[in-house]
C-alpha positions in Angstrom: 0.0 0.0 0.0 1.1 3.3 -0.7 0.0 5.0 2.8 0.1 3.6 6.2 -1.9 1.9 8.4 0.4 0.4 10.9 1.3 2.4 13.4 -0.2 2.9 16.8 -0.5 6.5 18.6 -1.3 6.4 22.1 -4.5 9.7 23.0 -3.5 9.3 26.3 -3.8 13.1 27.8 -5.3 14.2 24.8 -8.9 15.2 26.2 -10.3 12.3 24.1 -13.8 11.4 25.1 -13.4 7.5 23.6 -10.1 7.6 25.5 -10.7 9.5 28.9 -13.4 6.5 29.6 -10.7 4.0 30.1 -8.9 5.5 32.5 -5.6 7.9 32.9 -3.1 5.3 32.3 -4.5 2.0 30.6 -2.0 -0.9 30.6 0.4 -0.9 27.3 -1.5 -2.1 24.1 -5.1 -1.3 25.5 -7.2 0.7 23.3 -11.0 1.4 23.1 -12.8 0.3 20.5 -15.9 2.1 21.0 -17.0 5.7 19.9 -16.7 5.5 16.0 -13.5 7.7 15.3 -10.7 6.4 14.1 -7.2 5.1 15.8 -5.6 5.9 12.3 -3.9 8.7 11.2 -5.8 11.4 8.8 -4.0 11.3 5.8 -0.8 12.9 4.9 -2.0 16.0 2.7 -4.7 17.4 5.7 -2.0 17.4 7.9 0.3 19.2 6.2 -2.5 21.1 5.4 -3.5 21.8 8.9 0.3 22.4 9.9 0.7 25.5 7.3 -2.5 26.7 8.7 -1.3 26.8 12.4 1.7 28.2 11.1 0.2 31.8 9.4 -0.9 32.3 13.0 -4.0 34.1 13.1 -6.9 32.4 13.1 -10.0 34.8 13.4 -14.0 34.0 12.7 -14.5 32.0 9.5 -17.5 31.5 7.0 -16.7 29.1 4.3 -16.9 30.4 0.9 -16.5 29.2 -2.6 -13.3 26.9 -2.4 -15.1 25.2 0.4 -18.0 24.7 -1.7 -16.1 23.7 -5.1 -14.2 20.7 -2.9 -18.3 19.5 -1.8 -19.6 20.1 -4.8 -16.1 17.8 -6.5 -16.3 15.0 -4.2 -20.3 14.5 -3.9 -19.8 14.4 -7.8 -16.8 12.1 -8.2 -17.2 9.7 -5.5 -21.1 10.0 -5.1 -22.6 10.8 -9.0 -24.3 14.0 -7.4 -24.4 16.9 -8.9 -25.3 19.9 -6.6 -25.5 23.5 -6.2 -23.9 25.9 -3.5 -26.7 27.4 -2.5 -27.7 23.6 -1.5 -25.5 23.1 1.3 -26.0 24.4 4.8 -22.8 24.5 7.6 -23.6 22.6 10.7 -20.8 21.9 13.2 -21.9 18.6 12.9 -24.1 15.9 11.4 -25.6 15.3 15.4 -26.0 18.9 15.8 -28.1 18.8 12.1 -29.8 16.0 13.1 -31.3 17.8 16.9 -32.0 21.1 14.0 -34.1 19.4 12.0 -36.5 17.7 14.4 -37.0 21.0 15.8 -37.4 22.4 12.4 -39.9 20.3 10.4 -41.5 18.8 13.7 -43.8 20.0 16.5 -43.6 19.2 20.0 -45.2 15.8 20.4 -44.9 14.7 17.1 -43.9 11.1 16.6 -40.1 10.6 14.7 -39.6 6.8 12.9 -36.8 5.2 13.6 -35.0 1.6 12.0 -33.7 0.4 15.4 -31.7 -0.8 17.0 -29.7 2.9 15.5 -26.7 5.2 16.5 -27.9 6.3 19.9 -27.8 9.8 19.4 -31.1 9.4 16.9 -33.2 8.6 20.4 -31.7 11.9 22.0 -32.4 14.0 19.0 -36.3 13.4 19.8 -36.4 12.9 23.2 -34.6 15.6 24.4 -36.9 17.7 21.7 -40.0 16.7 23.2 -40.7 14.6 20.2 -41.6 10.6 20.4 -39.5 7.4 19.4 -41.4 5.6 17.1 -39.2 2.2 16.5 -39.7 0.3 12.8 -37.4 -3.1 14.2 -34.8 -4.2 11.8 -35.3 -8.0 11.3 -32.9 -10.5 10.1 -33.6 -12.4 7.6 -31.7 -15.4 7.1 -28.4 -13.9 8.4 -28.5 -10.2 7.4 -30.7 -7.3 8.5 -33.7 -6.4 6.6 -36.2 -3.5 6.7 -39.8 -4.8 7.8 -41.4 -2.9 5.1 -45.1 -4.1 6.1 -44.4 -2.5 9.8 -42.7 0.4 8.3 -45.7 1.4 6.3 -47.9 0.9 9.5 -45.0 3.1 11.8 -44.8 6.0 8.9 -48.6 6.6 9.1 -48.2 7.7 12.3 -45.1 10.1 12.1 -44.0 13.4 10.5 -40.5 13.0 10.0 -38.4 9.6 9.6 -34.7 9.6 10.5 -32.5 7.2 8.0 -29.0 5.6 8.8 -27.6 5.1 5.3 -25.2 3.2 5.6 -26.6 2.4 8.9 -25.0 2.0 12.2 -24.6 -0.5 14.2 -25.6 -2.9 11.8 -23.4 -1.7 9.0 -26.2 -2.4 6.2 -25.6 -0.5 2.9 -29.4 -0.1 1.8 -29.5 -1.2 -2.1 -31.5 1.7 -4.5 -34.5 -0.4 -4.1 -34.7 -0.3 -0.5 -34.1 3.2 -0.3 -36.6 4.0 -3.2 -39.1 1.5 -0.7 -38.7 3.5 1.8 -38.9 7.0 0.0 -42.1 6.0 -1.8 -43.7 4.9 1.7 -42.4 8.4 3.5 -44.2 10.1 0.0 -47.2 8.6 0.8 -48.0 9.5 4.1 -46.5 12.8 4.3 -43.0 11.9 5.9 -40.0 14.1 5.7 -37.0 12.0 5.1 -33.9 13.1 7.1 -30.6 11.2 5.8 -27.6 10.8 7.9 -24.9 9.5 5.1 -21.9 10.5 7.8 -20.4 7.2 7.0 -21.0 7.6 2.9 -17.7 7.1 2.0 -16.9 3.9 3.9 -18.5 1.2 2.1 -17.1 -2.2 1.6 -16.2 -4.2 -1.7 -19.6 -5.9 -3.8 -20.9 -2.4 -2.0 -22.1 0.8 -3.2 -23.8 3.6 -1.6 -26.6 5.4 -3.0 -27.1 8.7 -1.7 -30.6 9.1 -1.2 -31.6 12.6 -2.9 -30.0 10.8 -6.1 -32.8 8.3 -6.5 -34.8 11.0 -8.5 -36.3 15.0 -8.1 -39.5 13.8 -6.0 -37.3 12.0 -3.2 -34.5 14.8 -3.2 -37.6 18.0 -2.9 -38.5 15.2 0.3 -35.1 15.1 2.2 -32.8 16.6 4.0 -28.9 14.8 3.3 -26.0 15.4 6.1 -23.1 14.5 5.3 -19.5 15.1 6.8 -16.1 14.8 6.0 -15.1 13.3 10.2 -15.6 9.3 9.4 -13.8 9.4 6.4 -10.7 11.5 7.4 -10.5 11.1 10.8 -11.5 14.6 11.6 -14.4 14.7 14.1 -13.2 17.3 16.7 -12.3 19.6 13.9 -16.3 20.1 13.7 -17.4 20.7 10.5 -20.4 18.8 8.3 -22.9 19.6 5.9 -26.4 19.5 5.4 -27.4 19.2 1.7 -31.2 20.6 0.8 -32.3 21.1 -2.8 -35.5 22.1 -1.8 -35.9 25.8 -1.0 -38.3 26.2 1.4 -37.1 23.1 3.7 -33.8 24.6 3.0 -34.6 28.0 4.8 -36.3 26.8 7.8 -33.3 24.6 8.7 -31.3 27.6 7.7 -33.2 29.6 10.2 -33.5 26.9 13.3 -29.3 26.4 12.8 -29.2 30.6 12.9 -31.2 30.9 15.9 -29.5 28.2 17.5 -26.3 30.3 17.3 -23.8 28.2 15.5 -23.2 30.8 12.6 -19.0 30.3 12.7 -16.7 27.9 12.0 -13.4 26.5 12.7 -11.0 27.5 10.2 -9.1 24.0 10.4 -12.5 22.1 9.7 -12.9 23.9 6.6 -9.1 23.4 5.6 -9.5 19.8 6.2 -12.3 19.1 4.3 -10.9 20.8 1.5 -7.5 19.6 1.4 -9.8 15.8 2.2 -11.7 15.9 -0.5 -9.8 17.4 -3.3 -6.6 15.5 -2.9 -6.8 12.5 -0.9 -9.6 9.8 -3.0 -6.3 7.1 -2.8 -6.2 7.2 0.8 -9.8 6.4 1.0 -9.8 3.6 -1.0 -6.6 2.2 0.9 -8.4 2.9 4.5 -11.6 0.8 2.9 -8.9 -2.0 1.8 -7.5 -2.0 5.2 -10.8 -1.7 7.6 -11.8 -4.7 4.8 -9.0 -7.0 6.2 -9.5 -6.5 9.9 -13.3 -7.5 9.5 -11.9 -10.2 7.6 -9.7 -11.1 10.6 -12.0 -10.6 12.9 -14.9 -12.7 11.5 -12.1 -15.6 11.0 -10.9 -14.8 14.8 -15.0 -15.6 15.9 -15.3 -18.2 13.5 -12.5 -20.3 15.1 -12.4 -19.5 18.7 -16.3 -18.9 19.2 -18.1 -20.1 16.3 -21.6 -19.2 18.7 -20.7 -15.7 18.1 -23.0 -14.1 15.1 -20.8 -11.4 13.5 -22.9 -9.5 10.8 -22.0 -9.0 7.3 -19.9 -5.7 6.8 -21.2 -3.8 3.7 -20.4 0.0 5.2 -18.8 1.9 8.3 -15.7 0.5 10.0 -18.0 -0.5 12.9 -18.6 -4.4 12.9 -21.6 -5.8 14.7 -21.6 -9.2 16.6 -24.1 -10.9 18.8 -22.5 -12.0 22.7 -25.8 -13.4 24.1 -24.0 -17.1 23.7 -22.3 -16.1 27.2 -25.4 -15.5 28.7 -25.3 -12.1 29.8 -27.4 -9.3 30.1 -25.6 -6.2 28.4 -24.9 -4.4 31.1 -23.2 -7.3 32.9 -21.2 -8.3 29.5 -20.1 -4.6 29.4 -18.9 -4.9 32.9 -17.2 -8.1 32.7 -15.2 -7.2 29.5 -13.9 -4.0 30.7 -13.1 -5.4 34.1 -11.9 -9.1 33.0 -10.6 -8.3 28.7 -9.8 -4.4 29.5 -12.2 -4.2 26.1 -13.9 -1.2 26.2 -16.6 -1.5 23.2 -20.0 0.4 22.1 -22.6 -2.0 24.1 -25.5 -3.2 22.4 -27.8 -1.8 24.6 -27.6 1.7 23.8 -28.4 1.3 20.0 -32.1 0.6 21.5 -33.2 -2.5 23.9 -32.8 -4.9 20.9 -29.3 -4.5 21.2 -29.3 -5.9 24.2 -26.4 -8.7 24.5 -24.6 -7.7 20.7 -21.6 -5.2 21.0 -20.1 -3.2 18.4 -16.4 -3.1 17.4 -14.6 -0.6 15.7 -12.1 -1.8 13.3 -10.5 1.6 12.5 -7.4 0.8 14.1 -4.2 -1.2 13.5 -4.5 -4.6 12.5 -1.8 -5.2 15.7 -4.3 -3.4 18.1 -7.0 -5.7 17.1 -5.3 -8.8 17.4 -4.1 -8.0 21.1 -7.7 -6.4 21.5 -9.4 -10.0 20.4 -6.6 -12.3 22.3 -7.9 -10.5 25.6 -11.3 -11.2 24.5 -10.1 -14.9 24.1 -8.7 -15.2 27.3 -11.6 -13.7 29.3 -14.0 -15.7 27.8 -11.9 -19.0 28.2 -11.5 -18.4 32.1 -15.3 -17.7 32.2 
């Protein structure tokens, strides 16, 4: 491979959140494998990129302008086959933050919000903390991978005014096919139900994969939806803060517009906006590389299962670096399993549980990391379980 994806680096004393929740000094080779940012490097040309930034010194309030909008507008086209406009995109600090706008944009207190579930926790918070209801479309699995219920989802739309999509989705790493998405869209159509597209992990998709960004499926499902993307999966870059919501619709356009305005987030970190450029105009290769390598530690860590624990279920990886596997062969609740592998394994994971109470007893992995790092993470997995 051209770049690398080798090397360890230690966050210790770095004010990282995934880090800080191990502990001040973890033991030598323990590293969490939780919150879904990477243990990798960002490539080579954003850092370089960041140091001549740091360098010029000053670093006053920033709005993005057109060279942040060309480097969008090039990599939605080249990587994603979507053609957009500046005036589409709207500056959030981040795809969360778009996500908590938008249900108190296009939603009223008390209105119900459909989610697939189990789903990245923060979807729950986003309507709950808004004063909005959970309305929870179960994924099934069907023979070994994950399925939308679309008889259930019909029933669960009537009822709702806005449904929030995981595409690809997280935990469960699905990468919905264009027919599934078009399912979906026609059902939301139908009853009335704004479509709000979290693509944050767009980019990561693995081979006999491709994502499908939802406002490309045709004019009446794009005048329908609201499409956040960001640049933080892809390049490693999620305290840098910056992430996009993409509306070609006017008038939906303008009210999120107004809601991210009154919330006061109305500057930006010069460093995001470098990033992202410097990302997505010169460093395609290294995403491509990253997918090859997160490919070969889900490859190794299905094969890891497979011999040691064939009773664990690990789910198919189409997208995300985040692999999904089921731990209720060991007969613990979730909250017991967390326990015991932080305390026995020194694992510290995303547990099941807070995707959404069918979680309960599967724990996510994230395999953004060093294929070293995962080995040592997965040996101490081994030996836990063994004792037990």
């Amino acid at each position: 491979m051209k770049f690398e994806f080798d090397t360890a680096h230690s966050r210790v004393g770095m004010e990282s959140a995934k880090w800080d929740a191990i502990g001040p000094n973890p033991a030598q080779g323990v590293v969490p494998l939780s919150v879904a940012d990477m243990e990798l490097l960002s490539p080579p040309e954003i850092i370089e990129e960041l140091k001549s930034t740091a360098e010029f010194g000053m670093w006053g309030y920033t709005w993005w302008g057109q060279r942040y909008a060309d480097a969008v507008k090039h990599w939605l086209s080249t990587r994603h086959g979507w053609d957009i406009q500046k005036d589409w995109i709207i500056q959030t600090n981040g795809v969360v933050q778009t996500l908590y706008a938008s249900v108190r944009a296009f939603t009223q207190p008390g209105d119900n919000v459909l989610l697939l579930t189990p789903v990245y926790y923060p979807f729950y918070r986003a309507v709950n903390l808004n004063g909005r209801k959970v309305v929870e479309s179960p994924i099934r699995l069907v023979e070994g991978r994950y399925e939308v219920d679309f008889d259930d989802f019909e029933e669960k739309a009537k009822q709702c005014k806005m449904f929030l999509l995981c595409s690809p989705h997280n935990p469960m790493g699905r990468v919905w096919s264009e027919e599934e998405l078009c399912r979906m869209g026609d059902i939301c159509l139908k009853h009335n139900v704004l479509v709000v597209s979290d693509e944050i992990h767009f980019d990561i998709i693995m081979p006999g994969h491709k994502h499908v960004s939802y406002p490309t499926l045709g004019e009446k499902y794009a005048n329908n939806c609201v499409m956040c993307c960001a640049a933080s999966k892809t390049f490693s870059l999620a305290g840098l803060c910056v992430a996009n919501a993409i509306i070609p619709n006017p008038e939906l356009r303008d009210k999120l517009n107004n809601e991210v305005n009154i919330s006061g987030c109305y500057t930006y970190s010069i460093f995001g906006l470098r990033a992202l450029e410097a990302g997505y105009m010169k460093c395609a290769e290294w995403v491509d590389q990253l997918n090859e390598h997160i490919w070969g530690n889900y490859l190794y860590f299905k094969e890891f299962m497979a011999k040691h624990f064939p009773e664990v279920w690990v789910a198919d990886l189409e997208g995300t670096y985040l692999c999904w596997f089921d731990c209720r062969c060991f007969g613990m609740d979730g909250e017991t399993l967390a326990k015991f592998l932080q305390e026995k394994a020194q694992l510290f994971l995303d547990d099941g549980y807070i995707f959404g109470t069918a979680g309960d007893g599967f724990e996510r992995i994230n395999l953004a990391c060093t294929r070293k790092v995962l080995e040592e993470a997965l040996l101490r997995f081994k030996a836990a379980m063994d004792q037990r």
